[in-house]
HTML snippet that shows the backbone in 3Dmol.js (N, CA, C, O; Angstrom):
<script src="https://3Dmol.org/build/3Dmol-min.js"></script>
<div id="view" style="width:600px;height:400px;position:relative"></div>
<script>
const pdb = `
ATOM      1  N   UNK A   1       8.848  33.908 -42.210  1.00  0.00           N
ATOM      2  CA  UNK A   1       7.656  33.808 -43.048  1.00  0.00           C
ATOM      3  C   UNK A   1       6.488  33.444 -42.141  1.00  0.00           C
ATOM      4  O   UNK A   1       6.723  32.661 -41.221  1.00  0.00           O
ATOM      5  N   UNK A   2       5.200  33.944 -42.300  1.00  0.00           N
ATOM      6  CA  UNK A   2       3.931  33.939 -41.421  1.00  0.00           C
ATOM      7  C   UNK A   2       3.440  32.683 -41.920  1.00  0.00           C
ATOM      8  O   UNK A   2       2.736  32.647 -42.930  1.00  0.00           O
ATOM      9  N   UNK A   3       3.734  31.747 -41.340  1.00  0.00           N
ATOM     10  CA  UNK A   3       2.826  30.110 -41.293  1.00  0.00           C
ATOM     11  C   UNK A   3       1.558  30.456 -41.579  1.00  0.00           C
ATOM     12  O   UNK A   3       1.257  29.865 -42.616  1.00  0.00           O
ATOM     13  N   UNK A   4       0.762  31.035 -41.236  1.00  0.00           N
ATOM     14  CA  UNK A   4      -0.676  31.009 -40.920  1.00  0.00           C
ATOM     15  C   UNK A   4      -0.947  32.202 -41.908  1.00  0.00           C
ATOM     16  O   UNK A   4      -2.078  32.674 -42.023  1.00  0.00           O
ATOM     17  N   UNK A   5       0.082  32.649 -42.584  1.00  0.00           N
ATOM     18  CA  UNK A   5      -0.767  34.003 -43.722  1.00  0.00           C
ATOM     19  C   UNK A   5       0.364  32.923 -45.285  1.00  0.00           C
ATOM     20  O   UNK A   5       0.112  31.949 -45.995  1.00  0.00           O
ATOM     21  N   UNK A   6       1.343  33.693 -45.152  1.00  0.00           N
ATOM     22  CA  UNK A   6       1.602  33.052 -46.936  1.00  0.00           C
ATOM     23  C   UNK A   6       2.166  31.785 -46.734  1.00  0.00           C
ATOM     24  O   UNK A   6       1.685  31.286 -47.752  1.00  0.00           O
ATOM     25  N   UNK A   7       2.953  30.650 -46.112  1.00  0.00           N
ATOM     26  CA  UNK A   7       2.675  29.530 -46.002  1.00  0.00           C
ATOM     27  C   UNK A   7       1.208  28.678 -46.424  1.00  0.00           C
ATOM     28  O   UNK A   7       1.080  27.816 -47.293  1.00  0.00           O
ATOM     29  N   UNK A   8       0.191  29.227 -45.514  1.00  0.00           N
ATOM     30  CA  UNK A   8      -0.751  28.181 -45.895  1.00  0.00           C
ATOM     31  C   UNK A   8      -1.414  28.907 -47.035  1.00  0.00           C
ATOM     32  O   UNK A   8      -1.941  28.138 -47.838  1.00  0.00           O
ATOM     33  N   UNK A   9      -1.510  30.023 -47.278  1.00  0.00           N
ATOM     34  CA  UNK A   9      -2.056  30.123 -48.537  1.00  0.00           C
ATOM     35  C   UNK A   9      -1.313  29.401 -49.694  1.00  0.00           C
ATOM     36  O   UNK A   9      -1.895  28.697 -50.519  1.00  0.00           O
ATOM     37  N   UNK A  10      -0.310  29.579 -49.686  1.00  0.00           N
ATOM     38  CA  UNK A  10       0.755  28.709 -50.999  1.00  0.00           C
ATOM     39  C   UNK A  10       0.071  27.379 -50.613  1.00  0.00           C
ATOM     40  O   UNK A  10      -0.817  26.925 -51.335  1.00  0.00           O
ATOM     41  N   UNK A  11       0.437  26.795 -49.577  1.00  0.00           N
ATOM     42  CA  UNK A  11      -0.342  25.451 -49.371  1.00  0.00           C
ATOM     43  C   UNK A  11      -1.691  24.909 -49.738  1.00  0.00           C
ATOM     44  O   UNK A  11      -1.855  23.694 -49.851  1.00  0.00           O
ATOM     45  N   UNK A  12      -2.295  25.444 -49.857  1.00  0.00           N
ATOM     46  CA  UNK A  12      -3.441  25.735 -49.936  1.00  0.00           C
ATOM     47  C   UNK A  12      -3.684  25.863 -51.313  1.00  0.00           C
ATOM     48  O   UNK A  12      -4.511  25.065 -51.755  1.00  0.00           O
ATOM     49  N   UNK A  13      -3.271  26.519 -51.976  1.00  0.00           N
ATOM     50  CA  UNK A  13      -2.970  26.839 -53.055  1.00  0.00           C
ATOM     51  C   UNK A  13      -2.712  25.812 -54.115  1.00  0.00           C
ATOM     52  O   UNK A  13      -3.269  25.733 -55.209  1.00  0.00           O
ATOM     53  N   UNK A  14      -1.731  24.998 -53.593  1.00  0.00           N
ATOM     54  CA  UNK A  14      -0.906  23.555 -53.988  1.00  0.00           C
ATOM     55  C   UNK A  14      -2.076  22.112 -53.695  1.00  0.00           C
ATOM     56  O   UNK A  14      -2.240  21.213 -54.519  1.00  0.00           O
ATOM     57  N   UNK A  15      -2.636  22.177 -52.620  1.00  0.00           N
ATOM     58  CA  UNK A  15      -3.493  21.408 -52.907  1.00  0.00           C
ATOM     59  C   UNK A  15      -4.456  21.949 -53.995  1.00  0.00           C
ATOM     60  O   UNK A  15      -4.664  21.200 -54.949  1.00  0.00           O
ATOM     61  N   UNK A  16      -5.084  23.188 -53.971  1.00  0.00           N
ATOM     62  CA  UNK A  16      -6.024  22.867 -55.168  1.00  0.00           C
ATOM     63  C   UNK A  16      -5.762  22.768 -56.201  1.00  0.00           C
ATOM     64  O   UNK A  16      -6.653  22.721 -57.049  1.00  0.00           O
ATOM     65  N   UNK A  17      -4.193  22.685 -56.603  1.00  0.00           N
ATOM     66  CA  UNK A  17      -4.136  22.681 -58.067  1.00  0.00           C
ATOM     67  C   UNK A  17      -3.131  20.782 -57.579  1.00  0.00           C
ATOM     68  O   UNK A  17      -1.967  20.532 -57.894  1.00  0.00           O
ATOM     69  N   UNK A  18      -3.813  20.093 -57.016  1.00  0.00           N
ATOM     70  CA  UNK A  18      -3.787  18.256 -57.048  1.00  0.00           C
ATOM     71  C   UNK A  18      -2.506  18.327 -56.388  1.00  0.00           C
ATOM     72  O   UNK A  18      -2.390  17.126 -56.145  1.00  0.00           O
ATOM     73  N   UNK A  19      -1.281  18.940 -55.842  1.00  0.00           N
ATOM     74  CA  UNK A  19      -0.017  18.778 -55.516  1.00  0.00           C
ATOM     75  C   UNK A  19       0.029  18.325 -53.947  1.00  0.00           C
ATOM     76  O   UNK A  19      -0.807  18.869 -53.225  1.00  0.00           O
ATOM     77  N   UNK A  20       0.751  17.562 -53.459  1.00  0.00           N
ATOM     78  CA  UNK A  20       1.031  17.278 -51.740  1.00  0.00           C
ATOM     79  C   UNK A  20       1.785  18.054 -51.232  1.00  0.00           C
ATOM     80  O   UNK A  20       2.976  17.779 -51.373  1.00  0.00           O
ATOM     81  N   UNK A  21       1.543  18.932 -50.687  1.00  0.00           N
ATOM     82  CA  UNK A  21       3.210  20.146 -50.560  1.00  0.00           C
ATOM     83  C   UNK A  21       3.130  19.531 -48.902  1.00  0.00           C
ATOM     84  O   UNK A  21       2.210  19.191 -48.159  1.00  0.00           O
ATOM     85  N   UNK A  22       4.722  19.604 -48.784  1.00  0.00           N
ATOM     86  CA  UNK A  22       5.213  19.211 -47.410  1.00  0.00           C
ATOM     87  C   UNK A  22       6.019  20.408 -46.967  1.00  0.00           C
ATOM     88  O   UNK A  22       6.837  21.060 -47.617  1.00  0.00           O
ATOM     89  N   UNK A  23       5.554  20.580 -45.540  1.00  0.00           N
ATOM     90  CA  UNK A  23       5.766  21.684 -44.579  1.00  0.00           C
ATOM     91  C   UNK A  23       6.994  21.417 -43.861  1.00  0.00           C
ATOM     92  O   UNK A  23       7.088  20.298 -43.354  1.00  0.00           O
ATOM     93  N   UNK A  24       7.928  22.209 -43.724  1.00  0.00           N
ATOM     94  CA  UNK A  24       9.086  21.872 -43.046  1.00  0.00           C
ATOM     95  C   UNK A  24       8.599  22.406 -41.689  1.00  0.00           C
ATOM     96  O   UNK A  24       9.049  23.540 -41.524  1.00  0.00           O
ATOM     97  N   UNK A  25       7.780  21.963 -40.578  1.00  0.00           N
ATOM     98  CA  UNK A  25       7.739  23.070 -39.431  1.00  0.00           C
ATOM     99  C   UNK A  25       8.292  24.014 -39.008  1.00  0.00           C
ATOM    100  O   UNK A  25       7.953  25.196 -38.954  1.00  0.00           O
ATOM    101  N   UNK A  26       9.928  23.050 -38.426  1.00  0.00           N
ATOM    102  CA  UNK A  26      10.660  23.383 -37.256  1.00  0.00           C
ATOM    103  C   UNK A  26      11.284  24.770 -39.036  1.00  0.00           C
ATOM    104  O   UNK A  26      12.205  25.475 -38.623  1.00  0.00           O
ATOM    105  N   UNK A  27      11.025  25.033 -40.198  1.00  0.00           N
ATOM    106  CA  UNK A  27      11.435  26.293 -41.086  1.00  0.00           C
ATOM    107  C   UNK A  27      10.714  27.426 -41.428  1.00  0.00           C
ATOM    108  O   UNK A  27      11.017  28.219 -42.321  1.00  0.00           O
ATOM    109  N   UNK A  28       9.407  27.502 -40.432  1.00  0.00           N
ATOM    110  CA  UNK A  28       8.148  28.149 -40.465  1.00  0.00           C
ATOM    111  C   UNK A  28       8.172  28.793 -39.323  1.00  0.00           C
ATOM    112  O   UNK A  28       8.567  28.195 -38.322  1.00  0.00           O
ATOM    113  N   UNK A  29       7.820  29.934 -39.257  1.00  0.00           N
ATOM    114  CA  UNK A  29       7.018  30.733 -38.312  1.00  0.00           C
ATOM    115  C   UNK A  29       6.057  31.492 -38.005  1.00  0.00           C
ATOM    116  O   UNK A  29       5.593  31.909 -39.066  1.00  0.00           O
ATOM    117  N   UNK A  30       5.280  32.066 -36.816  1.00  0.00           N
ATOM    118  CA  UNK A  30       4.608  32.784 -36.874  1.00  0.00           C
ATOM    119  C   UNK A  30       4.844  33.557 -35.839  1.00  0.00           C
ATOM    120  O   UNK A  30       5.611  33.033 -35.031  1.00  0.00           O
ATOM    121  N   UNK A  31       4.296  35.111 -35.428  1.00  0.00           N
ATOM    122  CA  UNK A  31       5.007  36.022 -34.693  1.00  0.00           C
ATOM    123  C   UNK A  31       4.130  35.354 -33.258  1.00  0.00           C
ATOM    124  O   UNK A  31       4.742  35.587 -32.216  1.00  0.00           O
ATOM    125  N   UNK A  32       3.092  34.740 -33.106  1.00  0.00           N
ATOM    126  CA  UNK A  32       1.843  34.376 -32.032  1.00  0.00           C
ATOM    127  C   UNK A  32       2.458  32.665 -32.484  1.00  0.00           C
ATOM    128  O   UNK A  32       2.534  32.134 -33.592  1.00  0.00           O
ATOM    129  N   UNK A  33       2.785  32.198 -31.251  1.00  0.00           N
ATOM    130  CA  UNK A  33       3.045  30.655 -31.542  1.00  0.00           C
ATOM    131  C   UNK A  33       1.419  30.038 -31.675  1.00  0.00           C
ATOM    132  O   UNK A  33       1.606  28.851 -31.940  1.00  0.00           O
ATOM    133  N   UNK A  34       0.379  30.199 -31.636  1.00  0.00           N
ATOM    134  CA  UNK A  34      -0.640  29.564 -31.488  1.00  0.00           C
ATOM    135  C   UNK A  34      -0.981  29.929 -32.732  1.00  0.00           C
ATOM    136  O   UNK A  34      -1.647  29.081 -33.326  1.00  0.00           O
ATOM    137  N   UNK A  35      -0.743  30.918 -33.323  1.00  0.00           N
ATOM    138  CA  UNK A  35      -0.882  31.426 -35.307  1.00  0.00           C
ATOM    139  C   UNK A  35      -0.185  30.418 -35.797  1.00  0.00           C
ATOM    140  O   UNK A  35      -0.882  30.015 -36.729  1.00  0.00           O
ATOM    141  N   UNK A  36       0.937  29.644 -35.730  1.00  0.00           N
ATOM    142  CA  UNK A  36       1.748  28.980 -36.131  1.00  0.00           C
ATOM    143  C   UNK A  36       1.274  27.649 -36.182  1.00  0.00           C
ATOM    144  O   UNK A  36       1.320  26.988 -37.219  1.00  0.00           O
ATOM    145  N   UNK A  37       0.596  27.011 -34.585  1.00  0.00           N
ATOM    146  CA  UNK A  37       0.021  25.642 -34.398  1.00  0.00           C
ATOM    147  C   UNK A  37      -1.318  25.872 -35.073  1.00  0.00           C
ATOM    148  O   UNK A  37      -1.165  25.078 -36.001  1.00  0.00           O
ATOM    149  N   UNK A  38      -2.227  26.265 -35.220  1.00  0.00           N
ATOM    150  CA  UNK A  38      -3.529  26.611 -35.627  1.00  0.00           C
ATOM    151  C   UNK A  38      -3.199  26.268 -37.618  1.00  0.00           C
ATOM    152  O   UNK A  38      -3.671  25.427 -38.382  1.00  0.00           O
ATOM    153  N   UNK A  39      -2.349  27.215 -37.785  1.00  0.00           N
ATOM    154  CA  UNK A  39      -1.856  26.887 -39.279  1.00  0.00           C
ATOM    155  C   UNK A  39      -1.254  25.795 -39.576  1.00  0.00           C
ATOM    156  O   UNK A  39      -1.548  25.264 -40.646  1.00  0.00           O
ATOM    157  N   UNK A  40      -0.354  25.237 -38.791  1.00  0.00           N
ATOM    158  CA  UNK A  40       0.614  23.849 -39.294  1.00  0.00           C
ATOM    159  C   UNK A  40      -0.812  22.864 -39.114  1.00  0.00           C
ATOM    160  O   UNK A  40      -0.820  22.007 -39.998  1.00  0.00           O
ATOM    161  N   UNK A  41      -1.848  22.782 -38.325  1.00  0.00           N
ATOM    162  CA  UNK A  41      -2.940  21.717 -37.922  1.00  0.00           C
ATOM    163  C   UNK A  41      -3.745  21.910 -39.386  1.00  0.00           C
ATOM    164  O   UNK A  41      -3.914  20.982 -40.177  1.00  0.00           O
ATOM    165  N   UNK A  42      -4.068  22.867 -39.535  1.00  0.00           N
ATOM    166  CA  UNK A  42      -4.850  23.233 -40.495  1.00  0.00           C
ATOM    167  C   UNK A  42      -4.440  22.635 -41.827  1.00  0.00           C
ATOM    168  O   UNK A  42      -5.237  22.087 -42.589  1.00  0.00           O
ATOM    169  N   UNK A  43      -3.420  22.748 -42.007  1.00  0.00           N
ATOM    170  CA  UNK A  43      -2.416  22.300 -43.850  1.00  0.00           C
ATOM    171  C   UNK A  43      -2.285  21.014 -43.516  1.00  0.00           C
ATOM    172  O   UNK A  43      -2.031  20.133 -44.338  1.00  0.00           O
ATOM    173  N   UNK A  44      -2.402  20.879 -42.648  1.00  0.00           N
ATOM    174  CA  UNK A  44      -2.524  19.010 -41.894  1.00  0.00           C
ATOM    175  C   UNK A  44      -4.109  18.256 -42.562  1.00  0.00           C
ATOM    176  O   UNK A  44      -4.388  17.397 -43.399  1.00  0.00           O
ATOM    177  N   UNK A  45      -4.659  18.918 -41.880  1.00  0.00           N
ATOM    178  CA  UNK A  45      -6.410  18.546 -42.366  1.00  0.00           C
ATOM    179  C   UNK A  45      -6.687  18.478 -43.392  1.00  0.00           C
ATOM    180  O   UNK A  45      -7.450  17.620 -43.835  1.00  0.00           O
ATOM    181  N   UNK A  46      -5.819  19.894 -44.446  1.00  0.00           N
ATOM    182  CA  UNK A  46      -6.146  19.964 -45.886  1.00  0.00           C
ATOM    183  C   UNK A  46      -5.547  18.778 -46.839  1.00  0.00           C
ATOM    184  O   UNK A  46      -5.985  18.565 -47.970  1.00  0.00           O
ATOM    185  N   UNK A  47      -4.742  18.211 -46.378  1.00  0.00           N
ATOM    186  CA  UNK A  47      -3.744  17.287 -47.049  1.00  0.00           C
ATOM    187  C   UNK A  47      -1.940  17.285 -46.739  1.00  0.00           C
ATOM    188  O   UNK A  47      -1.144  16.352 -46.849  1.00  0.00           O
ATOM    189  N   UNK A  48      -1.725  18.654 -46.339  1.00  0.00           N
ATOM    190  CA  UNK A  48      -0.237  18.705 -46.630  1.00  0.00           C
ATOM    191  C   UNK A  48       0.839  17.119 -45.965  1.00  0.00           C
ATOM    192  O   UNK A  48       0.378  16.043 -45.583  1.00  0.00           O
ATOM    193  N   UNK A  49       1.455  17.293 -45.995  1.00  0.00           N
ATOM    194  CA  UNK A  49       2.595  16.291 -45.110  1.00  0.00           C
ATOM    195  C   UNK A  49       3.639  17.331 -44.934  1.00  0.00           C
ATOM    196  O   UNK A  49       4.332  18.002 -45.700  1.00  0.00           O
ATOM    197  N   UNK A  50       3.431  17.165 -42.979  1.00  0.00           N
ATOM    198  CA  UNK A  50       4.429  18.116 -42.235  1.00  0.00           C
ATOM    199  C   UNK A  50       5.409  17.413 -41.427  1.00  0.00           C
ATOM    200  O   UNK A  50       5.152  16.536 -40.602  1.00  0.00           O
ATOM    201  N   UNK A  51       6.394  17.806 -41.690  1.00  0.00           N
ATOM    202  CA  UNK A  51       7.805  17.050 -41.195  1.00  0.00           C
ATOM    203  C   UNK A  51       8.619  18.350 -40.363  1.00  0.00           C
ATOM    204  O   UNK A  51       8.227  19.498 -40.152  1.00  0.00           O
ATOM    205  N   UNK A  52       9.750  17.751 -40.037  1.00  0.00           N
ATOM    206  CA  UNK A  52      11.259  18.760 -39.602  1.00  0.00           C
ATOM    207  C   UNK A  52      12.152  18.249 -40.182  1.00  0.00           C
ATOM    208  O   UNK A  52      12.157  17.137 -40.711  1.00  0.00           O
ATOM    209  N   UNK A  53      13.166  19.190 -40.120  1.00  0.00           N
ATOM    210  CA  UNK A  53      13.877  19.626 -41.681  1.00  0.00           C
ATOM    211  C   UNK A  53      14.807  17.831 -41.111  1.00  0.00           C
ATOM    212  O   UNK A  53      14.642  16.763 -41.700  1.00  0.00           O
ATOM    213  N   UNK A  54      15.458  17.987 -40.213  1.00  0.00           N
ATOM    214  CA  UNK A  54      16.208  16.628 -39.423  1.00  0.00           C
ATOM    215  C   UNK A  54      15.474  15.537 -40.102  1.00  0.00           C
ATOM    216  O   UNK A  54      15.947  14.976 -41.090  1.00  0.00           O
ATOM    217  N   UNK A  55      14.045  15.149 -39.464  1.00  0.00           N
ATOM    218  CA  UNK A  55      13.377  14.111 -40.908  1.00  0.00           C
ATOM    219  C   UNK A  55      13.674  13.945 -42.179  1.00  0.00           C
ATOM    220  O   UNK A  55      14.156  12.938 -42.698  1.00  0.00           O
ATOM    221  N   UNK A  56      13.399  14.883 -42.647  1.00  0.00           N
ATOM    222  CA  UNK A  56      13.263  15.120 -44.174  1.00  0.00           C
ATOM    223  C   UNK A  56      14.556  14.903 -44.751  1.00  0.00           C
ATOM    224  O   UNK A  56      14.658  14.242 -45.785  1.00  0.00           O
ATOM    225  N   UNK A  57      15.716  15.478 -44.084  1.00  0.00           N
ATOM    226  CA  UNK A  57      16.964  15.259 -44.455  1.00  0.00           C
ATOM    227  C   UNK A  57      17.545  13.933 -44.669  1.00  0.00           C
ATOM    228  O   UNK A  57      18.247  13.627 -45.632  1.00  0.00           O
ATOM    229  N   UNK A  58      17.170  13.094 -43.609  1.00  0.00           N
ATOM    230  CA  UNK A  58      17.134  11.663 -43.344  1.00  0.00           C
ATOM    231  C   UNK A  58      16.855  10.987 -44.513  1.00  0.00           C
ATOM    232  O   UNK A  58      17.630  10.379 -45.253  1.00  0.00           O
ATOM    233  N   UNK A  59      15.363  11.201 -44.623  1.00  0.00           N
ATOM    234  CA  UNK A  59      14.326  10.723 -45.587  1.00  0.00           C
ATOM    235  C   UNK A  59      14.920  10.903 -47.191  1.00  0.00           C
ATOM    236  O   UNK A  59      14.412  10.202 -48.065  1.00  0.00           O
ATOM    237  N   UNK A  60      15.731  11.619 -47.451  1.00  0.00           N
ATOM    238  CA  UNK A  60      16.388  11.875 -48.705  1.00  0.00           C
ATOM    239  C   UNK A  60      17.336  11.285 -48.719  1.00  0.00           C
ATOM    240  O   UNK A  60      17.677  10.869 -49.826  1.00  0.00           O
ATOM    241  N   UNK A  61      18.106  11.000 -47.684  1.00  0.00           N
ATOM    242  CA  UNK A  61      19.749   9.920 -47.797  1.00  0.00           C
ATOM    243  C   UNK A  61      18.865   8.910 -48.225  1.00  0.00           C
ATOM    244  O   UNK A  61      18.841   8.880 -49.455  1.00  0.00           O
ATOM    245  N   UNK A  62      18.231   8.187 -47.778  1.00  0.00           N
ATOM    246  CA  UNK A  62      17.386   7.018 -48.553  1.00  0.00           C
ATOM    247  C   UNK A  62      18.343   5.898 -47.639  1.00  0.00           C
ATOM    248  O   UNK A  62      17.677   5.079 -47.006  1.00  0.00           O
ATOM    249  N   UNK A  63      19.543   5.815 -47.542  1.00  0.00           N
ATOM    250  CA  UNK A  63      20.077   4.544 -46.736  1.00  0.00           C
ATOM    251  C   UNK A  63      21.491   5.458 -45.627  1.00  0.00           C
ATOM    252  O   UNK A  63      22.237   6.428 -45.763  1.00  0.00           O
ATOM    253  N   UNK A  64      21.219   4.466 -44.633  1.00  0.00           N
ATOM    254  CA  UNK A  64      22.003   4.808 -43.684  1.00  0.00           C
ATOM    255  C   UNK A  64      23.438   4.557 -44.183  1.00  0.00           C
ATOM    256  O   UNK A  64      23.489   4.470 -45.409  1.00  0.00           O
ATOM    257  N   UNK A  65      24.407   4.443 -43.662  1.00  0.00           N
ATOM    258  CA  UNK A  65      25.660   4.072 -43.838  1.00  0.00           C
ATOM    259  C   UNK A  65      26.676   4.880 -44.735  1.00  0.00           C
ATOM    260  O   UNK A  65      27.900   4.753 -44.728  1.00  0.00           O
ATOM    261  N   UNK A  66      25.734   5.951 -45.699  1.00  0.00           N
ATOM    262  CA  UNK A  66      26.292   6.337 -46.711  1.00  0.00           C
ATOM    263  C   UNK A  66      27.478   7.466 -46.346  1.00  0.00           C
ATOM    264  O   UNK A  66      27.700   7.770 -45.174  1.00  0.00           O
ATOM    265  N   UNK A  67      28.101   7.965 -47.291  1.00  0.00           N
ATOM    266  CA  UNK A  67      28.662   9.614 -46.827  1.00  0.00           C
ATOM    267  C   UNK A  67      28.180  10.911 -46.966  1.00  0.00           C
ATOM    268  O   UNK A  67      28.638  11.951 -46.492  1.00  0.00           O
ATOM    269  N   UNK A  68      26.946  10.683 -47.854  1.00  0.00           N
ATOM    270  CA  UNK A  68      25.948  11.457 -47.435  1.00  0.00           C
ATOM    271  C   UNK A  68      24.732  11.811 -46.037  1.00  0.00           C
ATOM    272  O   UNK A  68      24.053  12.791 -45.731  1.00  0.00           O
ATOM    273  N   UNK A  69      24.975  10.144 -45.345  1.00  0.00           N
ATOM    274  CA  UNK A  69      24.223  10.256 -44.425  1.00  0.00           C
ATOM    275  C   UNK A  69      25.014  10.493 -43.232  1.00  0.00           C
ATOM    276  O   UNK A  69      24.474  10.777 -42.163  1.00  0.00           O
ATOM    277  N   UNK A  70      26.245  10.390 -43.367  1.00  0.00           N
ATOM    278  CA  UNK A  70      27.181  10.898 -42.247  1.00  0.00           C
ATOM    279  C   UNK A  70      27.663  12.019 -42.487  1.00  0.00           C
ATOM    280  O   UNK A  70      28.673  12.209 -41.810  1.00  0.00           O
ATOM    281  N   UNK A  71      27.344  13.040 -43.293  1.00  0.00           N
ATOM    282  CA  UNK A  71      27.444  14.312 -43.652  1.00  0.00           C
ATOM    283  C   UNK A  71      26.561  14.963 -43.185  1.00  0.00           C
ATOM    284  O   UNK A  71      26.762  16.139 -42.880  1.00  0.00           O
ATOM    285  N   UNK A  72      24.864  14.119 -42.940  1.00  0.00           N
ATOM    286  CA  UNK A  72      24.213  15.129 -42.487  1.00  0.00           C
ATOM    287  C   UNK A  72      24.050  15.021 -41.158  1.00  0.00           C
ATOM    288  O   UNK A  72      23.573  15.959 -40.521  1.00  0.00           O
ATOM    289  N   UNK A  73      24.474  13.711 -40.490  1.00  0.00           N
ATOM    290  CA  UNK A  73      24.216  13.220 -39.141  1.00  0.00           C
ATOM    291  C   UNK A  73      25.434  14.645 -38.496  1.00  0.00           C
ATOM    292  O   UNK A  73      25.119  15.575 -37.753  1.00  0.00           O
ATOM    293  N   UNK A  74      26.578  14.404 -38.995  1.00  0.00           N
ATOM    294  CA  UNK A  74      27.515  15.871 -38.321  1.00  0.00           C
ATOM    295  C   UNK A  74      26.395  17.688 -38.373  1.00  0.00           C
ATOM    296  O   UNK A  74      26.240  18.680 -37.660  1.00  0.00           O
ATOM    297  N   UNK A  75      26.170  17.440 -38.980  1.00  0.00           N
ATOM    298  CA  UNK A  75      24.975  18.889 -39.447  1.00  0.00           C
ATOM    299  C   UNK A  75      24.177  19.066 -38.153  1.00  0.00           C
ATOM    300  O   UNK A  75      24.340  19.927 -37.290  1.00  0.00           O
ATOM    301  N   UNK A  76      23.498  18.315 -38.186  1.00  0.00           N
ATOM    302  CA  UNK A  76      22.361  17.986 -37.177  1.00  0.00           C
ATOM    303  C   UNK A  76      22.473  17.858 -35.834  1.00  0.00           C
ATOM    304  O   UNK A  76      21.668  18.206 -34.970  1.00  0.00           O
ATOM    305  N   UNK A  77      23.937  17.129 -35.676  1.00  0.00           N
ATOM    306  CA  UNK A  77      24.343  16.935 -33.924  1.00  0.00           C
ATOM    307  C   UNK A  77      24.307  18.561 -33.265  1.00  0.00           C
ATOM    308  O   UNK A  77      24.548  18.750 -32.073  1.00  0.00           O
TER     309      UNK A  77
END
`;
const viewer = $3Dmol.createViewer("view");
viewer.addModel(pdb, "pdb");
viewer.setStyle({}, {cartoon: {color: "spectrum"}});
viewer.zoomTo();
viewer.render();
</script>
């Protein structure tokens, strides 16, 4: 998917109708890596919150120790 064409338009999009949409980076692309940084900076400025998917995954176990969080720690290695 083109980061810098329908990514940030959806994004874009999502902020103007009041929503925080969060960008998975490292699940985005663009065919010109500098189309890609130019766009992820940009949805940055507008509001978005941009993470990697490894974060985010984290960020949803909510607590360490669990068997969900050692389910995803094997994923990820």
């Amino acid at each position: 998917i083109e980061s810098h064409v329908c990514v940030l338009q959806t994004c874009l999009d999502l902020i103007e109708a009041s929503y925080i949409p969060v960008v998975v980076e490292d699940c985005v692309s663009s065919r010109k890596p500098d189309d890609k940084t130019i766009a992820i900076e940009r949805m940055r400025q507008e509001g978005a919150r941009i993470t990697t998917l490894e974060s985010l995954l984290f960020e949803l176990t909510r607590c360490a120790g669990t068997d969900t969080f050692k389910s995803i720690s094997r994923l990820v290695k």
